[in-house]
mmCIF file of the N, C-alpha and C atoms, coordinates in Angstrom:
data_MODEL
# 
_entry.id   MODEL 
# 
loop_
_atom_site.group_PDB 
_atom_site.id 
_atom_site.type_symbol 
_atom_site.label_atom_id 
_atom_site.label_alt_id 
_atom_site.label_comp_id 
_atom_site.label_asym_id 
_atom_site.label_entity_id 
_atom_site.label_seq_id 
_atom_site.pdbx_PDB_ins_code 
_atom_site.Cartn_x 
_atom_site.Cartn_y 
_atom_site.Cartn_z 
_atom_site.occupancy 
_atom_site.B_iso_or_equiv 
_atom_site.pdbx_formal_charge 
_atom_site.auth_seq_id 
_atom_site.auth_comp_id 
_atom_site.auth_asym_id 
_atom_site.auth_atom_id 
_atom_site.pdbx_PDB_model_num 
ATOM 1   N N  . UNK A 1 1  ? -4.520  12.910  -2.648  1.00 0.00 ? 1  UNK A N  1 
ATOM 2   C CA . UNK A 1 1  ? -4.444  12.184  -3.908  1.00 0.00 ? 1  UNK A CA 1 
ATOM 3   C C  . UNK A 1 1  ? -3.196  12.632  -4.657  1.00 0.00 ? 1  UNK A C  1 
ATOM 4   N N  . UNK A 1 2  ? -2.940  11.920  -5.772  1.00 0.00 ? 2  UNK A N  1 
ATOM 5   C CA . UNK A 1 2  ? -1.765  12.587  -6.389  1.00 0.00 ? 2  UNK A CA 1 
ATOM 6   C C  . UNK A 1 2  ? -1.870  13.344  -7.339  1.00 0.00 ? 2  UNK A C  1 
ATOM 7   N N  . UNK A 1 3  ? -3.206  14.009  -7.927  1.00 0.00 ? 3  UNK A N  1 
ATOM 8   C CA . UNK A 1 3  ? -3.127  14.760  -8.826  1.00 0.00 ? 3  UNK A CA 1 
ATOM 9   C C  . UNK A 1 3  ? -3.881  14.090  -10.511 1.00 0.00 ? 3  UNK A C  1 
ATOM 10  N N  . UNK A 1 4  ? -3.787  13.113  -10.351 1.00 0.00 ? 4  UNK A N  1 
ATOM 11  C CA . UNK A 1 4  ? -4.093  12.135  -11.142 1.00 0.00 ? 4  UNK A CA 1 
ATOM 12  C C  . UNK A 1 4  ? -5.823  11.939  -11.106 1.00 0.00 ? 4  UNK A C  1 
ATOM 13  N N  . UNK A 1 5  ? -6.784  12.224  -12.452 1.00 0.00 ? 5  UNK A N  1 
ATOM 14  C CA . UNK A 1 5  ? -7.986  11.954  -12.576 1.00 0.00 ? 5  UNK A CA 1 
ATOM 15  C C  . UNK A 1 5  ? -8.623  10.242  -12.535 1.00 0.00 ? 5  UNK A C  1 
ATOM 16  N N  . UNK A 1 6  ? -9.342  10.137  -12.252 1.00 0.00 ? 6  UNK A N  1 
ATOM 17  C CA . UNK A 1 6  ? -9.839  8.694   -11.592 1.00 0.00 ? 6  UNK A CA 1 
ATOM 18  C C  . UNK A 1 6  ? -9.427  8.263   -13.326 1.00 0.00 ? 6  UNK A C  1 
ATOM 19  N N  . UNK A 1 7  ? -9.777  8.353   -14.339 1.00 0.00 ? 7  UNK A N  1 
ATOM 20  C CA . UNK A 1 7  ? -9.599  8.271   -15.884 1.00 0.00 ? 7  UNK A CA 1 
ATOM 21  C C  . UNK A 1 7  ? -7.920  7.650   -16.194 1.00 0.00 ? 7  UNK A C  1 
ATOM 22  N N  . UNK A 1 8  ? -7.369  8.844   -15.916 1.00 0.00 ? 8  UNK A N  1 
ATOM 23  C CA . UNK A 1 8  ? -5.701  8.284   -15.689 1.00 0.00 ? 8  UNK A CA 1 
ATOM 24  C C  . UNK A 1 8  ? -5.547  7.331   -14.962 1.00 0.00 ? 8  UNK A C  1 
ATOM 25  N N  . UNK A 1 9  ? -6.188  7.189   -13.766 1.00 0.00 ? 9  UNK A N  1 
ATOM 26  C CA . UNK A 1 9  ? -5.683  6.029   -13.097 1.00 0.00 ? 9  UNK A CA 1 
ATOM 27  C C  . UNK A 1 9  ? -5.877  4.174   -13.674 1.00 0.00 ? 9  UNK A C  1 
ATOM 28  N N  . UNK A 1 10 ? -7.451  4.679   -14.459 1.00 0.00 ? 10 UNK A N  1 
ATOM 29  C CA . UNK A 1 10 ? -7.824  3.191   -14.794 1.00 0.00 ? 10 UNK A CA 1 
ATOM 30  C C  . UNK A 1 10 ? -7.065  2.640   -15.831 1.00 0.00 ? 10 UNK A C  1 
ATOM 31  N N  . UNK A 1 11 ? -6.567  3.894   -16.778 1.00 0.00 ? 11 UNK A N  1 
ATOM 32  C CA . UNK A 1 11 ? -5.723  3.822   -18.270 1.00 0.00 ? 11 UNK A CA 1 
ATOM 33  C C  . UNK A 1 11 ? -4.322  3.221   -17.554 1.00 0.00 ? 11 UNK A C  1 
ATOM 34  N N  . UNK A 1 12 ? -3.638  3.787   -16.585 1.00 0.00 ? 12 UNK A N  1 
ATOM 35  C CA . UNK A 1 12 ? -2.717  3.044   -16.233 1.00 0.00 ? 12 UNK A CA 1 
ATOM 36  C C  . UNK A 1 12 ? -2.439  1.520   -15.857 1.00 0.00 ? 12 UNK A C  1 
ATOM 37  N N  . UNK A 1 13 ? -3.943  1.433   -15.379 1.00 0.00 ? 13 UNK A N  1 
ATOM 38  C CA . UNK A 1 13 ? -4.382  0.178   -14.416 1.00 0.00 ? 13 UNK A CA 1 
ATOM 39  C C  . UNK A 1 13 ? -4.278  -0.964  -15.424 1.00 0.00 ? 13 UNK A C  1 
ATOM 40  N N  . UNK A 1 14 ? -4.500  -0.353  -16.492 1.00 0.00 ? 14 UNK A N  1 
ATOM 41  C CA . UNK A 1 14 ? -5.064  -1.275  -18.087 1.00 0.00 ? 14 UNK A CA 1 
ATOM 42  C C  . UNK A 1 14 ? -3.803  -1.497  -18.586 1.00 0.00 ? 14 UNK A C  1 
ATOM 43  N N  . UNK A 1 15 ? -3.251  -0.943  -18.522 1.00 0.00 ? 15 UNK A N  1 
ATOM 44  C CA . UNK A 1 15 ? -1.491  -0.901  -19.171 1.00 0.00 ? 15 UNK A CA 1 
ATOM 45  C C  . UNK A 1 15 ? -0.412  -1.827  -18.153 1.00 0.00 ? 15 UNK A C  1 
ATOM 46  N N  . UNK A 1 16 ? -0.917  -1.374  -17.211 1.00 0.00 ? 16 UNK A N  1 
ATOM 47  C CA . UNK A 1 16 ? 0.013   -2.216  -16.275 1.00 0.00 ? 16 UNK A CA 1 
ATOM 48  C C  . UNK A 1 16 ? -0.480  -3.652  -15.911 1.00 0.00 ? 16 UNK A C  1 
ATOM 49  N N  . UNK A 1 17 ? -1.785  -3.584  -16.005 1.00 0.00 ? 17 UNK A N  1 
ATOM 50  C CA . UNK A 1 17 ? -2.251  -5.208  -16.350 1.00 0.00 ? 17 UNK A CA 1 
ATOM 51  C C  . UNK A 1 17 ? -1.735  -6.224  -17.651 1.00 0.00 ? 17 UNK A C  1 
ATOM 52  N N  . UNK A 1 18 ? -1.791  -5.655  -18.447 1.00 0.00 ? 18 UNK A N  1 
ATOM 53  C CA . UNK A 1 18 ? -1.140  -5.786  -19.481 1.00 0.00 ? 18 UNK A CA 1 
ATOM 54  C C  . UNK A 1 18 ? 0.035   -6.375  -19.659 1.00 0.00 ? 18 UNK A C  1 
ATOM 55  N N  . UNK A 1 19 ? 0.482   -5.611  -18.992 1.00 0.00 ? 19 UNK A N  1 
ATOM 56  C CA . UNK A 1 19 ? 2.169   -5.707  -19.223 1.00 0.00 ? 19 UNK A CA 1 
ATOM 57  C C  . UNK A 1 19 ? 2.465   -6.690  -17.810 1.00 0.00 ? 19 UNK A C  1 
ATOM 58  N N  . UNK A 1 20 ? 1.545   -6.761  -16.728 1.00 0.00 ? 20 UNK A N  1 
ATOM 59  C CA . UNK A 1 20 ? 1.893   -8.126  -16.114 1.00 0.00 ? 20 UNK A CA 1 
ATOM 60  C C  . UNK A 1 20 ? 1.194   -9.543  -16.865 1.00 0.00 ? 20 UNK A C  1 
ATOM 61  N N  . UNK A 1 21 ? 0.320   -9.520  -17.086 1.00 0.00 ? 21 UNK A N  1 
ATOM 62  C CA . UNK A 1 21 ? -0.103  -10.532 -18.537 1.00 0.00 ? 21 UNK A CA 1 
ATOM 63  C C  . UNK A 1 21 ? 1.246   -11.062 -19.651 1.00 0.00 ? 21 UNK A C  1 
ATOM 64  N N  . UNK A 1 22 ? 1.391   -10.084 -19.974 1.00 0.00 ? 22 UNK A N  1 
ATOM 65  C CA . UNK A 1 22 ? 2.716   -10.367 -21.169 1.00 0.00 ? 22 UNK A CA 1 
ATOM 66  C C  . UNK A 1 22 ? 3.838   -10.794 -20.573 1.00 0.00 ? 22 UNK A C  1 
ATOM 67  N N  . UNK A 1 23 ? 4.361   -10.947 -19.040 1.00 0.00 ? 23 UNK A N  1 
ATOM 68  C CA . UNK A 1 23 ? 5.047   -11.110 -18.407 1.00 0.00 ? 23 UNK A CA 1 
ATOM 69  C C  . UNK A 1 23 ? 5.264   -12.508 -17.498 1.00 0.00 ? 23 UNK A C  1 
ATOM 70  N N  . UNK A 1 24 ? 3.646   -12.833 -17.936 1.00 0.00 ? 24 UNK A N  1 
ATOM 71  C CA . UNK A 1 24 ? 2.979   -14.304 -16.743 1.00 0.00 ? 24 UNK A CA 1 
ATOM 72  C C  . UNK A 1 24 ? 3.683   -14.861 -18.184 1.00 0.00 ? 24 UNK A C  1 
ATOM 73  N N  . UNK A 1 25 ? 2.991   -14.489 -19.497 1.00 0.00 ? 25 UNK A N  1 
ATOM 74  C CA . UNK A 1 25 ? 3.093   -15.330 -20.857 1.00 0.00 ? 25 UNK A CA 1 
ATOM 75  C C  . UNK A 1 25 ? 4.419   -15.490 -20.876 1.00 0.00 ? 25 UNK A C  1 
ATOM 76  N N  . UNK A 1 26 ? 5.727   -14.588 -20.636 1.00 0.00 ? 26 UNK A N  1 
ATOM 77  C CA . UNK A 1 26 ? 6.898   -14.701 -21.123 1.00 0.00 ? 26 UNK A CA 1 
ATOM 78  C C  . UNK A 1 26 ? 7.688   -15.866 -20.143 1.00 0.00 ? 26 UNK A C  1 
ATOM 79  N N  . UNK A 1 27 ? 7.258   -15.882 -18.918 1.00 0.00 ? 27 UNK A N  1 
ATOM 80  C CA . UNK A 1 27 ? 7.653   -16.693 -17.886 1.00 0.00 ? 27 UNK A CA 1 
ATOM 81  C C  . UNK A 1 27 ? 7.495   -17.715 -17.933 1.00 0.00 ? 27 UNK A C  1 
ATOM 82  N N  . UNK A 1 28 ? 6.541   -18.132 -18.252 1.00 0.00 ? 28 UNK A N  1 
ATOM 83  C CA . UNK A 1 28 ? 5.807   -19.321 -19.034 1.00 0.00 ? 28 UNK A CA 1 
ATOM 84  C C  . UNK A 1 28 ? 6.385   -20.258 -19.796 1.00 0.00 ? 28 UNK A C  1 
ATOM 85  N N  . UNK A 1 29 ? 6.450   -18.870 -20.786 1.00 0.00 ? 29 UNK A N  1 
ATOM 86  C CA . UNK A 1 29 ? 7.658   -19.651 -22.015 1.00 0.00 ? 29 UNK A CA 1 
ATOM 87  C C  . UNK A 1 29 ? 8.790   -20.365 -22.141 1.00 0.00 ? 29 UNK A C  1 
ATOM 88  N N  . UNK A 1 30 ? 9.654   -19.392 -20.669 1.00 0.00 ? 30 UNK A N  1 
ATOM 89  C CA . UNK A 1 30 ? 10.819  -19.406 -20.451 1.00 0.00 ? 30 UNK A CA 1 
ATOM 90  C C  . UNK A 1 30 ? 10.896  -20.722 -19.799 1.00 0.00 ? 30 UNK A C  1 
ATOM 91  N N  . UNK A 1 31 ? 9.996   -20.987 -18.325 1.00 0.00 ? 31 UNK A N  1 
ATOM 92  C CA . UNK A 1 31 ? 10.072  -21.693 -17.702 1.00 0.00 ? 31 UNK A CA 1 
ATOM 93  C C  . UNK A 1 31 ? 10.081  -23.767 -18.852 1.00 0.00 ? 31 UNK A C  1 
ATOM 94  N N  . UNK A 1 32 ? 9.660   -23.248 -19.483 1.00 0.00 ? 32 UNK A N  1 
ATOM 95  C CA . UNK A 1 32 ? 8.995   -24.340 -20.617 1.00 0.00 ? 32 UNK A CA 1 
ATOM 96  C C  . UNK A 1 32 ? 10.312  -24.689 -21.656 1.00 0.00 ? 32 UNK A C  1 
ATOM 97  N N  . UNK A 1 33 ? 11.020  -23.800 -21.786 1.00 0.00 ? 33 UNK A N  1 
ATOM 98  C CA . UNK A 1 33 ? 12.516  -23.742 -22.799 1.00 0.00 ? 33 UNK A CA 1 
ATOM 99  C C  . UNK A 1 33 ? 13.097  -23.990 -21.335 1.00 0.00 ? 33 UNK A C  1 
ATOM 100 N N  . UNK A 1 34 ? 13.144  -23.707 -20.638 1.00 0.00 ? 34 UNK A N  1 
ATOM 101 C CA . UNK A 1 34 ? 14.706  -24.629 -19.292 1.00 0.00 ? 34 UNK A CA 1 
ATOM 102 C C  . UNK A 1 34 ? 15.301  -23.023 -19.319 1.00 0.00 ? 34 UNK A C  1 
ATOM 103 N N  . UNK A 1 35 ? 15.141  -22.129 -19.717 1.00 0.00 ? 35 UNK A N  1 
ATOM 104 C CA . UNK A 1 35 ? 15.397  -20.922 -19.754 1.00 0.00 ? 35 UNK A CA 1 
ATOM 105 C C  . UNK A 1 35 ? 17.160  -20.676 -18.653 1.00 0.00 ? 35 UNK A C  1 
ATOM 106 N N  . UNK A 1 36 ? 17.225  -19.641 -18.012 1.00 0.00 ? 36 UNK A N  1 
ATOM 107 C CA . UNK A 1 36 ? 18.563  -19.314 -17.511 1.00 0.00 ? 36 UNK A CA 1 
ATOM 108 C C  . UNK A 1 36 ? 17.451  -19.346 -16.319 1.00 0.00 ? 36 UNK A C  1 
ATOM 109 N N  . UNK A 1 37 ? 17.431  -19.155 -15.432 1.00 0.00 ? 37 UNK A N  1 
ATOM 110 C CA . UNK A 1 37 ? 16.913  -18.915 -14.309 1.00 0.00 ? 37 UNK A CA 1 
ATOM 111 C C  . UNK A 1 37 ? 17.116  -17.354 -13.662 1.00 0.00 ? 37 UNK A C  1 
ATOM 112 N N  . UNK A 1 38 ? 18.098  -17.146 -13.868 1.00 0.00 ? 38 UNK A N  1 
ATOM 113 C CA . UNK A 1 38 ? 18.611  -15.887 -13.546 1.00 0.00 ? 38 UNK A CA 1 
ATOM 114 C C  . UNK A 1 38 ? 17.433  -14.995 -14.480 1.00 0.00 ? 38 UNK A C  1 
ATOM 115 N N  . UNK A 1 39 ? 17.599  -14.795 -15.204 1.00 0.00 ? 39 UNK A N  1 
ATOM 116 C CA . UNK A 1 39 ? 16.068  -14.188 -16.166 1.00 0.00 ? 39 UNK A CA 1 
ATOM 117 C C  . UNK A 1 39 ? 14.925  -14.226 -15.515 1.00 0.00 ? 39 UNK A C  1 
ATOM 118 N N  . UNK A 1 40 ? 14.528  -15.250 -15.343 1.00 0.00 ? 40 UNK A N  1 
ATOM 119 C CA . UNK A 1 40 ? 13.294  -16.064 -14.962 1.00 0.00 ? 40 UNK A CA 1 
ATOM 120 C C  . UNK A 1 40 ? 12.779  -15.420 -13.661 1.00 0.00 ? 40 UNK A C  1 
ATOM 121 N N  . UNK A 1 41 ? 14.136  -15.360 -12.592 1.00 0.00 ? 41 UNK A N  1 
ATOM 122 C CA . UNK A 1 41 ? 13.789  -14.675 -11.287 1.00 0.00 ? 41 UNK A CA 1 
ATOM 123 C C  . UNK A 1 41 ? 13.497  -12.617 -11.542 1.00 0.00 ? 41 UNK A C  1 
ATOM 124 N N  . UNK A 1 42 ? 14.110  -12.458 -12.289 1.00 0.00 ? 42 UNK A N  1 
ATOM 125 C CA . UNK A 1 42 ? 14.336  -11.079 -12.635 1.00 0.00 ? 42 UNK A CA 1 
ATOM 126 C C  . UNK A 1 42 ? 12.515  -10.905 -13.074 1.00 0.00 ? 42 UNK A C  1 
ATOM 127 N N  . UNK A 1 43 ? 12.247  -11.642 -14.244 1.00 0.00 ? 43 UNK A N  1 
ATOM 128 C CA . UNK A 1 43 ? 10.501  -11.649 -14.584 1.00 0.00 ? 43 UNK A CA 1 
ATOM 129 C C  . UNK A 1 43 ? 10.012  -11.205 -13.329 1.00 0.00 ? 43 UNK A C  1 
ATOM 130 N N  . UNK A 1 44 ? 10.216  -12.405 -12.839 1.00 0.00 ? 44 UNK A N  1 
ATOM 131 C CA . UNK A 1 44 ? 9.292   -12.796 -11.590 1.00 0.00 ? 44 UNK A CA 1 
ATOM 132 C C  . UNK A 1 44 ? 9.240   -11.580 -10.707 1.00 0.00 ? 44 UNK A C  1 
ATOM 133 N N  . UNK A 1 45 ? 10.068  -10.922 -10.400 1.00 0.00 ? 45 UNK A N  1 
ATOM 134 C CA . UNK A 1 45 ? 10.389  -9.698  -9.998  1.00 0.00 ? 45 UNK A CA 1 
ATOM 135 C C  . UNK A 1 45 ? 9.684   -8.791  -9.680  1.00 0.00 ? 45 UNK A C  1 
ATOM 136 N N  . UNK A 1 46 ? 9.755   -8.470  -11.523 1.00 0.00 ? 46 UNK A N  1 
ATOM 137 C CA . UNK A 1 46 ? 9.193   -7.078  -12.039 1.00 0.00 ? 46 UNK A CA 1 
ATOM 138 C C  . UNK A 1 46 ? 7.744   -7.501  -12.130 1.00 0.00 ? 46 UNK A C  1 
ATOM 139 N N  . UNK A 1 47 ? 7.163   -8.751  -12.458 1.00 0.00 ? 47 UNK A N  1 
ATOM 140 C CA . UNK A 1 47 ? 5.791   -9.352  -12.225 1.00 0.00 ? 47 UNK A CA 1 
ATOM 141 C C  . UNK A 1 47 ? 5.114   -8.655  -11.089 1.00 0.00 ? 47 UNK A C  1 
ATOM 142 N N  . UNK A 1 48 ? 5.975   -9.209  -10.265 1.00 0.00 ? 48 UNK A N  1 
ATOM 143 C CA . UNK A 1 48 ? 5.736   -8.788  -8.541  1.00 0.00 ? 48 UNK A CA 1 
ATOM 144 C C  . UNK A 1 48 ? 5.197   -7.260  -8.477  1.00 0.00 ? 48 UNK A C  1 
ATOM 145 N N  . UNK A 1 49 ? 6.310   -6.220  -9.114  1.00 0.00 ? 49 UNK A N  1 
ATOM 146 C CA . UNK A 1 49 ? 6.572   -4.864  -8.643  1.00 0.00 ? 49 UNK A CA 1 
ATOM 147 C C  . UNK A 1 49 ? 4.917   -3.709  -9.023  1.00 0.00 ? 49 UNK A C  1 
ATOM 148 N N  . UNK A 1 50 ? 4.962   -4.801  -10.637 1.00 0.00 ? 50 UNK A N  1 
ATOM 149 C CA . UNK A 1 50 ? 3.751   -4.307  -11.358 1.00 0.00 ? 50 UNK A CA 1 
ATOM 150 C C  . UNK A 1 50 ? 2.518   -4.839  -10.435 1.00 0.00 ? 50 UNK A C  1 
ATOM 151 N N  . UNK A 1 51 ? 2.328   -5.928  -9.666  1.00 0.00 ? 51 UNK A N  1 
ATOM 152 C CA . UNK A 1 51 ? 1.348   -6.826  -9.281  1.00 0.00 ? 51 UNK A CA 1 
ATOM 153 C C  . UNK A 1 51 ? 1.113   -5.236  -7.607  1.00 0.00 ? 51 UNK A C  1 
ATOM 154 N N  . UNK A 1 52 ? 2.240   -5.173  -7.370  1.00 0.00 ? 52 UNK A N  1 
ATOM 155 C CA . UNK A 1 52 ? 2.056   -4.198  -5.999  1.00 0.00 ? 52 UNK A CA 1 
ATOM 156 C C  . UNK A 1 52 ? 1.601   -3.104  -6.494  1.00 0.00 ? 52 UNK A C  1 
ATOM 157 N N  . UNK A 1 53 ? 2.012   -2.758  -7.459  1.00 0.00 ? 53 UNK A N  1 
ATOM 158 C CA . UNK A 1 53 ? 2.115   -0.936  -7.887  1.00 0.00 ? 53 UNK A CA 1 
ATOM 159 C C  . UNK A 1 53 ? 0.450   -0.932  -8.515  1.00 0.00 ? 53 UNK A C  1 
ATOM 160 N N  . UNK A 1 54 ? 0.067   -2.435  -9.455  1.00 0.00 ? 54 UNK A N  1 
ATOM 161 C CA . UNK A 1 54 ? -1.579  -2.028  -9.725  1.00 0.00 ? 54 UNK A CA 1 
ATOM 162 C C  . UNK A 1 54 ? -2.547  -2.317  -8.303  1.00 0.00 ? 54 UNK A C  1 
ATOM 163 N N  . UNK A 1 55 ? -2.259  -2.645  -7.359  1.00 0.00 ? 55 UNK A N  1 
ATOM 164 C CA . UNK A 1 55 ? -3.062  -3.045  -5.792  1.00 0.00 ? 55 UNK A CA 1 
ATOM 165 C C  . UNK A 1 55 ? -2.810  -1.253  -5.504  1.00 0.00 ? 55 UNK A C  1 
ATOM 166 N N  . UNK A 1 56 ? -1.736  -0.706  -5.315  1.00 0.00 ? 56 UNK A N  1 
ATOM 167 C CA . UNK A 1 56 ? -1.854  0.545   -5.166  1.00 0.00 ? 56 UNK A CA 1 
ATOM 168 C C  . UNK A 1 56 ? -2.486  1.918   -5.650  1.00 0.00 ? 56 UNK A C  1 
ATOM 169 N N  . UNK A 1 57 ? -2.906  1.339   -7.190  1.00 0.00 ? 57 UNK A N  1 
ATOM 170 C CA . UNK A 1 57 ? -3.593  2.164   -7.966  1.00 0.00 ? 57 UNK A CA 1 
ATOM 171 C C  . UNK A 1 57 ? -5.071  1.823   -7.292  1.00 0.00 ? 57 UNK A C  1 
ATOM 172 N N  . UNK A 1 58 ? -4.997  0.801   -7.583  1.00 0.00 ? 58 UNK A N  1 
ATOM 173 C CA . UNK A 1 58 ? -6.603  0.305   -7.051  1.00 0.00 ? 58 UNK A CA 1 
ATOM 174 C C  . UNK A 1 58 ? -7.141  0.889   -5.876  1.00 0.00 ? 58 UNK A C  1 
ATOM 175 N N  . UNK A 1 59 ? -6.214  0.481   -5.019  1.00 0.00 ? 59 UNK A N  1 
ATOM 176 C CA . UNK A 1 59 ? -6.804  1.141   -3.595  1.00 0.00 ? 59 UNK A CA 1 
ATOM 177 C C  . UNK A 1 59 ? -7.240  2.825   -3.235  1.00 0.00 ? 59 UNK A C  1 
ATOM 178 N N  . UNK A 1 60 ? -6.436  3.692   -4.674  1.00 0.00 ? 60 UNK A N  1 
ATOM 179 C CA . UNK A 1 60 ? -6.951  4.883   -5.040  1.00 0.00 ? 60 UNK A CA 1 
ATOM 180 C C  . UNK A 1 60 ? -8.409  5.067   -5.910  1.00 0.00 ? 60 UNK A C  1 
ATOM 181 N N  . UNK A 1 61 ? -8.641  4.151   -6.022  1.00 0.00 ? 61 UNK A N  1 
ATOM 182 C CA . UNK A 1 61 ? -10.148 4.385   -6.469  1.00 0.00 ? 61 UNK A CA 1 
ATOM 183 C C  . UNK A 1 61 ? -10.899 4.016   -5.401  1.00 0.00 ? 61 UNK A C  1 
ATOM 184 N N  . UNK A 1 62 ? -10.697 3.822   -4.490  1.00 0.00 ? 62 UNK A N  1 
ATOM 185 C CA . UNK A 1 62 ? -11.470 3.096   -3.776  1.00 0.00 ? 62 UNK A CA 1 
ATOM 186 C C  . UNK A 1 62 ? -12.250 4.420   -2.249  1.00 0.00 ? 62 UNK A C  1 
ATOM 187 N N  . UNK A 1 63 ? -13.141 5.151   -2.538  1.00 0.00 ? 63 UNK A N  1 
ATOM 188 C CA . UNK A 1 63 ? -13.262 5.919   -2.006  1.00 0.00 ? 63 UNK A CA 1 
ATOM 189 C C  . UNK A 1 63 ? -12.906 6.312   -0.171  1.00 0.00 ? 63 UNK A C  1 
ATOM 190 N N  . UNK A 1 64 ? -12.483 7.286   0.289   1.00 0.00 ? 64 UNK A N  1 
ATOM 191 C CA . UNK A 1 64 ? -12.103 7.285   1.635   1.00 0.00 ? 64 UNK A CA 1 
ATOM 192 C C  . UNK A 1 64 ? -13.422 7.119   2.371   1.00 0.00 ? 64 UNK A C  1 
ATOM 193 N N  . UNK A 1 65 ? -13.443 6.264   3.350   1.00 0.00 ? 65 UNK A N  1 
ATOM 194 C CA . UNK A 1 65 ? -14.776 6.062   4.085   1.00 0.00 ? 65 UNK A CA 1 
ATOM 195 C C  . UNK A 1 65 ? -14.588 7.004   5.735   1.00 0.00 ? 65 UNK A C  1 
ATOM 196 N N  . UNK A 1 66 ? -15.670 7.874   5.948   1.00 0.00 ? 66 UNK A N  1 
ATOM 197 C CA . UNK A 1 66 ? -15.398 8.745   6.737   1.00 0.00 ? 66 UNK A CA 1 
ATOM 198 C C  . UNK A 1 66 ? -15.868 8.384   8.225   1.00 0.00 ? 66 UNK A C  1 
ATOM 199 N N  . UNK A 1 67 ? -15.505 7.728   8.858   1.00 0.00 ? 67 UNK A N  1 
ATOM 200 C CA . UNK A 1 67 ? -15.478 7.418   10.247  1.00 0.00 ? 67 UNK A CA 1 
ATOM 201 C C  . UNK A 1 67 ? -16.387 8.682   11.450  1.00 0.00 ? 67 UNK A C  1 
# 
């Protein structure tokens, strides 16, 4: 594990949900104003990075099953 209490992990989980939420909303927006695109892909991005990095948190709660 990394050191990190199951507690920390969910508080992160909550934050980083969050902040991909505020990110679907901003894309949204953008996409809706004709925005730059160049922006738009950059969102989309970091959407992504947060979308992998909370699947990775997750899968740390997820207890090791012992074969």
């Amino acid at each position: 594990m990394t050191g990190w209490t199951e507690d920390e992990i969910r508080e992160m989980l909550e934050k980083l949900r969050h902040q991909h939420r505020n990110l679907d909303y901003m894309i949204d927006k953008l996409e809706d104003q004709g925005s730059d695109m160049l922006t738009i892909q950059r969102l989309k991005k970091r959407k992504l990075q947060l979308k992998d990095l909370v699947a990775r948190l997750e899968s740390m709660l997820i207890p090791d099953i012992i074969a």
